[in-house]
C-alpha positions in Angstrom: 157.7 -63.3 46.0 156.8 -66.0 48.7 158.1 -65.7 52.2 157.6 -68.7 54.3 157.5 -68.1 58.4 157.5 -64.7 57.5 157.4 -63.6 61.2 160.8 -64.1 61.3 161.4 -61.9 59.0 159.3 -59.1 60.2 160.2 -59.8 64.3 163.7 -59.4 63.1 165.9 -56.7 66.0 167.8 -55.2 62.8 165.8 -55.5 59.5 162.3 -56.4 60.9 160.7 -52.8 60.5 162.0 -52.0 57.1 161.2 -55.5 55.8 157.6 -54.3 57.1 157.8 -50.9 55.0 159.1 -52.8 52.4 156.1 -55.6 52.1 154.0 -53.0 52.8 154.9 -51.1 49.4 154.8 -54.2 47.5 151.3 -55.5 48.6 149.9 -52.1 47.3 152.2 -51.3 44.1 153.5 -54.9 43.1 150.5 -55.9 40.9 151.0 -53.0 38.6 154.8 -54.3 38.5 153.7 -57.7 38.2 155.0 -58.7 41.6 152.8 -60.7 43.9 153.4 -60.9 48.1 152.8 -64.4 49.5 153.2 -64.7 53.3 153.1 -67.2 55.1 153.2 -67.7 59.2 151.6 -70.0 61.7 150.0 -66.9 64.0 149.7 -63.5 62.0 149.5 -61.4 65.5 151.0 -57.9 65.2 154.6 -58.9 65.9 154.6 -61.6 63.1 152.8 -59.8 60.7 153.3 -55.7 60.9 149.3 -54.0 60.9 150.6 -52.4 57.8 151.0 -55.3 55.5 147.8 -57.4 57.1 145.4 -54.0 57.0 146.1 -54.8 52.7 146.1 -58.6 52.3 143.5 -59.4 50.2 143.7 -62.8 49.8 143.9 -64.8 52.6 144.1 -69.0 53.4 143.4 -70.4 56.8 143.9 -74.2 57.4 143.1 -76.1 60.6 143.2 -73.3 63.8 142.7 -74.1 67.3 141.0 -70.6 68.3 138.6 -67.8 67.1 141.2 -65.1 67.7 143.9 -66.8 65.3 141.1 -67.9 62.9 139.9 -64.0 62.9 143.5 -63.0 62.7 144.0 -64.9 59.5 140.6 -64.8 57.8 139.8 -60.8 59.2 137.7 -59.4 62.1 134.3 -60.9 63.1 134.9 -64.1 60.5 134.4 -66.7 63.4 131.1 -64.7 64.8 130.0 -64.8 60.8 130.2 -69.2 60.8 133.3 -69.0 59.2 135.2 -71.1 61.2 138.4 -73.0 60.6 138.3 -74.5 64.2 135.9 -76.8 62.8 138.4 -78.7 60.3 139.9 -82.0 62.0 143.6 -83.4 62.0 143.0 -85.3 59.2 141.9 -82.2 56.6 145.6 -81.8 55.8 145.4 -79.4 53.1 141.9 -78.5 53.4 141.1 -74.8 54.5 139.2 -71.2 54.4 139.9 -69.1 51.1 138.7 -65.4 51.2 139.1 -63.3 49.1 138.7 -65.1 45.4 135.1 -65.0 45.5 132.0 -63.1 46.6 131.7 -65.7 49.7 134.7 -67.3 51.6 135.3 -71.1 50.2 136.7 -74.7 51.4 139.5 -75.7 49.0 141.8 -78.1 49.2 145.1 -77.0 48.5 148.0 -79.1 46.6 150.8 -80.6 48.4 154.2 -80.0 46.2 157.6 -81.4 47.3 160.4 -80.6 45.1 160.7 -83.3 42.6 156.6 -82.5 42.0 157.9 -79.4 41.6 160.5 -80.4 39.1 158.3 -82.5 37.0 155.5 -79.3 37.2 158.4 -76.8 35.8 160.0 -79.5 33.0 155.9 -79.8 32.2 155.1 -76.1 31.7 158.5 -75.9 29.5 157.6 -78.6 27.1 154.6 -76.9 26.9 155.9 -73.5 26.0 158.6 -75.0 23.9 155.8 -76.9 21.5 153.7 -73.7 21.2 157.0 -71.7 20.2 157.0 -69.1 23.1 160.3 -70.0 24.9 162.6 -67.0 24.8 165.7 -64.8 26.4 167.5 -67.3 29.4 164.9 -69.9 29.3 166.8 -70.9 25.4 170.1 -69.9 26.4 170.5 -66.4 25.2 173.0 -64.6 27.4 173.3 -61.5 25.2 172.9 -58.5 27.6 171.8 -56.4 24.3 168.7 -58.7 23.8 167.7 -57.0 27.7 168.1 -53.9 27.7 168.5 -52.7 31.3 168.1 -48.8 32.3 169.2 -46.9 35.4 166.5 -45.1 36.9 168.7 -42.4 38.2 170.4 -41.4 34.9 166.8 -41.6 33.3 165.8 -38.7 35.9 168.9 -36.8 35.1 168.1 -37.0 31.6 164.6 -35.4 32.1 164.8 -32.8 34.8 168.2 -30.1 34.1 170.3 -28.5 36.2 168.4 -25.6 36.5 165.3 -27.2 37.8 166.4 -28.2 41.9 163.5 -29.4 42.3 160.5 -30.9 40.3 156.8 -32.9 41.3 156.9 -36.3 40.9 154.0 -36.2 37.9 156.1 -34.3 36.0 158.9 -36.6 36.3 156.9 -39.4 35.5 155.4 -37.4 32.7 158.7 -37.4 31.0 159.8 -40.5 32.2 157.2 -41.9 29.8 158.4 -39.8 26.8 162.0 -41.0 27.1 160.6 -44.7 27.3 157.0 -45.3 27.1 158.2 -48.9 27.0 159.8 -49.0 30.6 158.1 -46.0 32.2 154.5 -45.7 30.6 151.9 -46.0 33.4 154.0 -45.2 36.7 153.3 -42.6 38.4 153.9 -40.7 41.6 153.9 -43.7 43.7 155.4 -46.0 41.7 158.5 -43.5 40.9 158.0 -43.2 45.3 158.3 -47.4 45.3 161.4 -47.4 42.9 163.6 -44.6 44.4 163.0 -46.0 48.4 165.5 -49.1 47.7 168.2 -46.5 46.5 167.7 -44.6 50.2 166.3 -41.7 47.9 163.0 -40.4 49.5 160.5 -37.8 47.3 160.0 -34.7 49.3 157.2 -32.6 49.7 157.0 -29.5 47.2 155.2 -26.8 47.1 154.2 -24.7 43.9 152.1 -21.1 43.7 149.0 -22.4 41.1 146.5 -19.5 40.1 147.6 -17.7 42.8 147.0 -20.7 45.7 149.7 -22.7 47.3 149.6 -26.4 45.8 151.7 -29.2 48.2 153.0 -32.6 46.2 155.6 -35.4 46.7 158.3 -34.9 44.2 162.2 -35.4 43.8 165.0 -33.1 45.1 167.4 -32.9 42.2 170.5 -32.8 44.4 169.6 -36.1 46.2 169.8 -38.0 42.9 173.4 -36.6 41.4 175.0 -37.3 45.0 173.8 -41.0 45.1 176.2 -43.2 44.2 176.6 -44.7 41.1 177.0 -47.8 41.3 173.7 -47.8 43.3 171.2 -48.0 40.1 167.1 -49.2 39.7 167.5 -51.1 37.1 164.4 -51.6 34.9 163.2 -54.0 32.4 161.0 -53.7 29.5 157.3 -53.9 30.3 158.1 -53.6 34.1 155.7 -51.2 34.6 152.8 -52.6 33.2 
């Protein structure tokens, strides 16, 4: 997911602090969904970029600066005192800039510039490619068939696993049987991940509390209630493998 002058997005009156809730979710739980956050902006202070989402970036690109205090808010504290200094590129490095984060030691790379008909040629490329070694499949060859991907709801999935009679359950052992009723969808999530996937249906977990050997035991887990008065029509909808 790539959002380009993202402090638009994150200074917005209406959405801004949910957008940085959001971002904030997905920088720490998108890899293990196969989902990776780029941002872009031109000055990542705390109104463009919430502390929340810059506190876990950790990759980070810094091309031509004019200050120490934007090439520390890019790169991270103290970067400019260390000699890492993007101040020092001239007007002419177009491109050219600071990578952290790939390697043990901060880098000079030049990046590639990509309009859209390089982009075109890129993506007809990479499908030739993947059409001669036989691994083209689903949309990319035209099948439209909603049986050949399956979709799930999440919310009939949890209904499924967790009966009437139990109002109200920790989130492990939903997950727990999540995974039994598809370990091809479900396998591998766990409390935060089921956490991640309810917040965009307005469904938050709760905190429970259980009596174990005798000493009270407090974790996040799901109100029962919550799920069977959501909507319908308001559904996570989950492919295979997402959760790998």
């Amino acid at each position: 997911m790539i959002v380009d002058e993202c402090q638009n997005l994150f200074a917005h009156a209406v959405h801004g602090a949910e957008a940085g809730e959001l971002a904030t979710d997905i920088i720490k739980l998108g890899r293990a969904l196969g989902i990776i956050l780029i941002l872009a902006t031109q000055r990542p202070d705390a109104e463009s970029l919430p502390t929340g989402v810059s506190a876990n970036v950790s990759v980070r690109f810094c091309l031509r600066v004019m200050g120490q205090v934007e090439n520390d808010m890019i790169l991270g504290t103290s970067m400019y005192r260390n000699g890492i200094r993007a101040t020092t590129l001239h007007p002419g490095d177009r491109g050219i800039g600071y990578l952290v984060g790939t390697a043990d030691t901060p880098l000079i790379v030049r990046s590639a510039y990509l309009d859209t008909p390089a982009s075109a040629r890129i993506a007809e490329r990479a499908r030739a490619g993947r059409a001669a070694a036989g691994t083209l499949a689903g949309h990319a060859i035209g099948e439209t068939d909603a049986g050949a991907v399956p979709v799930y709801s999440l919310l009939d999935d949890i209904l499924a696993v967790v009966p009437p009679s139990e109002t109200k359950v920790w989130s492990e052992t939903v997950t727990e049987r999540l995974a039994a009723l598809r370990p091809g969808v479900y396998a591998g999530w766990g409390a935060e991940q089921l956490a991640a996937a309810l917040k965009p249906l307005g469904i938050d977990t709760i905190q429970i509390g259980r009596r174990v050997d005798g000493r009270l035991v407090n974790r996040r887990g799901i109100d029962r209630a919550r799920i069977t008065t959501k909507s319908p029509k308001v559904i996570s909808e989950v492919g295979p493998g997402a959760a790998r």
